[in-house]
C-alpha positions, 0 to 999 in steps of 0.5 A: 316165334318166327325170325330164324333168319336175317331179312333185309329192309324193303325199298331204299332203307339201307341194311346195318350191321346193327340191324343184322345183329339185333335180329340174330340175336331175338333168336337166342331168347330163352325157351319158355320165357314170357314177359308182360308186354304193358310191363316192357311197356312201362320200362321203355317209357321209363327209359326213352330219354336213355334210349333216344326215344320221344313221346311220340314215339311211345304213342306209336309203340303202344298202338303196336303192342295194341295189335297183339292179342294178349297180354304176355311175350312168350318165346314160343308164340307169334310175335310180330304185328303187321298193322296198316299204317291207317291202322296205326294212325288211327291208335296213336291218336291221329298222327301224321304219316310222315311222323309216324314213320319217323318214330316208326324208324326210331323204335327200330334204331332203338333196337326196341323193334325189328323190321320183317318186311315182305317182297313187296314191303306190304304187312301181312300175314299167311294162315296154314290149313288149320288156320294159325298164321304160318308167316307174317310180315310187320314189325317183330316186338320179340327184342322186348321180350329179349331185352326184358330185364335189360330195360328194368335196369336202365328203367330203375337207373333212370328212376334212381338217377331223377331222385339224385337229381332231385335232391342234388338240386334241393341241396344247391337250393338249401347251400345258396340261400346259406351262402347269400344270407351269410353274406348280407349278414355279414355285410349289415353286421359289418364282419371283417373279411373281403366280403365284395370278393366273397360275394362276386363269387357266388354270383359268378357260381350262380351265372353258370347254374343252366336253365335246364342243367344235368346232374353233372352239372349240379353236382358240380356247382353245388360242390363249389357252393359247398366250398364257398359256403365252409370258407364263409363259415370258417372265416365268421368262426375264426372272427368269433375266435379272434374276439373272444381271445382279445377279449380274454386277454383284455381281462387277464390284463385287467386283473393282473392290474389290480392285483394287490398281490405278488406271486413268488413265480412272477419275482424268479427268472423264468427258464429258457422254455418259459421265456420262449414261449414257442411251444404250440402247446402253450400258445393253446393254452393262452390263446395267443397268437405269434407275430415271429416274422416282419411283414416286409420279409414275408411279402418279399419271400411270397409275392405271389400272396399280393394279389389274393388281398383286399384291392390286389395288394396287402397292407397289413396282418390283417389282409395276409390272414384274410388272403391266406383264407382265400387261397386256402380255398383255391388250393383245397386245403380243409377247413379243418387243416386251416384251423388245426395250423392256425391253433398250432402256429398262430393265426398270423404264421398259419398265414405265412405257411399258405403264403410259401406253400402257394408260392412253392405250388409247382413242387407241392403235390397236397397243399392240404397233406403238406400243411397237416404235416408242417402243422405236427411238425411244429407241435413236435417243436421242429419246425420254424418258418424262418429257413423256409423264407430264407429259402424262398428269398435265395430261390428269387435272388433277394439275398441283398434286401434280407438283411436291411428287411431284419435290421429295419424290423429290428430297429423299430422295437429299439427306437421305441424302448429308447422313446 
């Protein structure tokens, strides 16, 4: 193989370090290593969108790898081809000068190919007295003999990254149709929730899906559609919970009415611990859920909450647990750290919790780790909702209004026992 030394670009091409580089470099190909060219071929098709290259351009690399005679590289044979560019039109199927040039240029960019232009910039070559070419003048194909395996990898990347891609975009596919079925469900079976909002996302997720988007891309939004998707399903399975305790509790009510007997248990005072019923444990075992806090205090204490329910405000227990929801998503807690606390806690005080910790966003790094351990905490009967609302109410200087909060909350429950 020839190409021990630099040479420059004829005419007005200019000469690049790159250039000087790529050529010092075909010089330390390992000796006796060969290679099939179709083989290299095939990778660099495989791989011309990573290395800048158009169909073109692989039309004019095939009609110069057509005017080496054999089939395999080899370190120690003469590698460089100096077809004329009427030659060459002629074997990339008619292509124009002018763009057989520019794809000429961007083979060599590529580093693909390498320029070893004589004095005049003519393609040609010199036979010795035996007859075998001594010098030649043309396009060098030996940077694909050096870049064999390089261009194997980047081929196998490329293969491997479509197959991603493929599948990222099946999965986006399979997670929009869930979503979008989920929501008319649950639109015509008239399930709870703020489903306008629910589905004015989804369609704002799908707006950002290109016509022709990457793999990033994808990926991106189907992490997005994922996470609305678990909130979707989340939000139908605490419903469904929801309906069976009441329906539960409907029916424990039911038998103790008709109960013709008494239990001595029911006629003894209960313990402290009894009467309490503050034990998470015990609010599992019955399946029911403890409103401890007024609403007012609770929207006083985080007002930030208010935006997140039905119509920007909220009304009732109802809008906080269906807002909760929502900015249980926004902060990225899971689904299952959600229902771990609303087992814990309650329904109702799960809520609360979401509500102080969006309001305390700033000093929380983990929305999701801080509620796992509020959520221990409280099965450990250590912790109480109360002091962090106080708190909070301190921290915006609403002391004056907890007490007419508390004792308007208590007055409610006396004036109806005195009714």
């Amino acid at each position: 193989m020839q190409g021990g030394h630099v040479t420059t670009p004829f005419g007005r091409r200019p000469m690049t370090l790159a250039l000087v580089k790529r050529q010092v470099a075909v010089t330390g190909i390992t000796p006796s290593k060969s290679v099939d060219k179709w083989r290299v071929f095939r990778d660099v098709s495989e791989a011309r969108g990573a290395l800048g290259l158009q169909d073109r351009s692989l039309a004019v690399l095939d009609a110069l790898l057509s005017f080496y005679p054999d089939n395999e590289l080899r370190q120690d044979a003469q590698l460089i081809v100096f077809p004329s560019n009427a030659q060459l039109t002629l074997r990339a199927h008619g292509i124009a000068g002018a763009t057989l040039r520019r794809h000429l240029a961007l083979l060599v960019e590529a580093g693909v190919i390498v320029r070893k232009d004589s004095a005049n910039g003519k393609r040609y070559s010199r036979k010795g007295v035996t007859g075998e070419i001594e010098n030649a003048f043309g396009f060098d194909i030996s940077p694909l003999l050096m870049r064999a395996e390089e261009l194997a990898g980047m081929a196998q990347q490329v293969a491997a990254d479509r197959v991603t891609f493929r599948r990222a975009r099946e999965n986006l596919t399979i997670c929009r149709r869930d979503v979008r079925k989920l929501i008319t469900a649950a639109l015509e079976e008239g399930a709870s929730g703020d489903w306008a909002m629910i589905e004015e996302v989804y369609i704002r997720l799908v707006s950002r899906i290109p016509r022709a988007p990457t793999l990033a891309e994808v990926t991106t939004i189907l992490d997005e559609m994922d996470l609305l998707r678990g909130e979707i399903v989340n939000t139908l399975e605490m419903q469904q919970k929801t309906q069976n305790t009441s329906t539960n509790d409907a029916q424990n009510e039911h038998h103790i009415q008709n109960s013709h007997t008494e239990s001595i248990n029911e006629l003894e005072p209960r313990s402290e611990y009894e009467q309490g019923e503050t034990s998470s444990e015990n609010r599992r075992r019955k399946g029911e859920t403890t409103r401890t806090l007024p609403l007012g205090l609770v929207l006083k204490a985080c007002p930030d909450i208010g935006a997140y329910g039905p119509g920007g405000a909220i009304s009732c227990w109802r809008d906080l647990m269906n807002a909760a929801v929502v900015v249980r998503s926004m902060l990225g807690v899971s689904p299952s750290a959600y229902q771990d606390a609303c087992e814990a806690m309650g329904q109702e005080d799960a809520a609360v919790a979401i509500a102080c910790i969006l309001e305390r966003g700033g000093q929380i790094n983990s929305a999701g780790g801080y509620l796992r351990e509020l959520t221990r905490r409280t099965e450990r009967g250590e912790f109480s909702l109360g002091p962090m609302l106080m708190a909070l109410l301190r921290l915006s200087g609403k002391n004056g209004q907890v007490s007419r909060v508390a004792s308007s909350a208590s007055a409610g429950p006396s004036r109806s026992r005195a009714r």
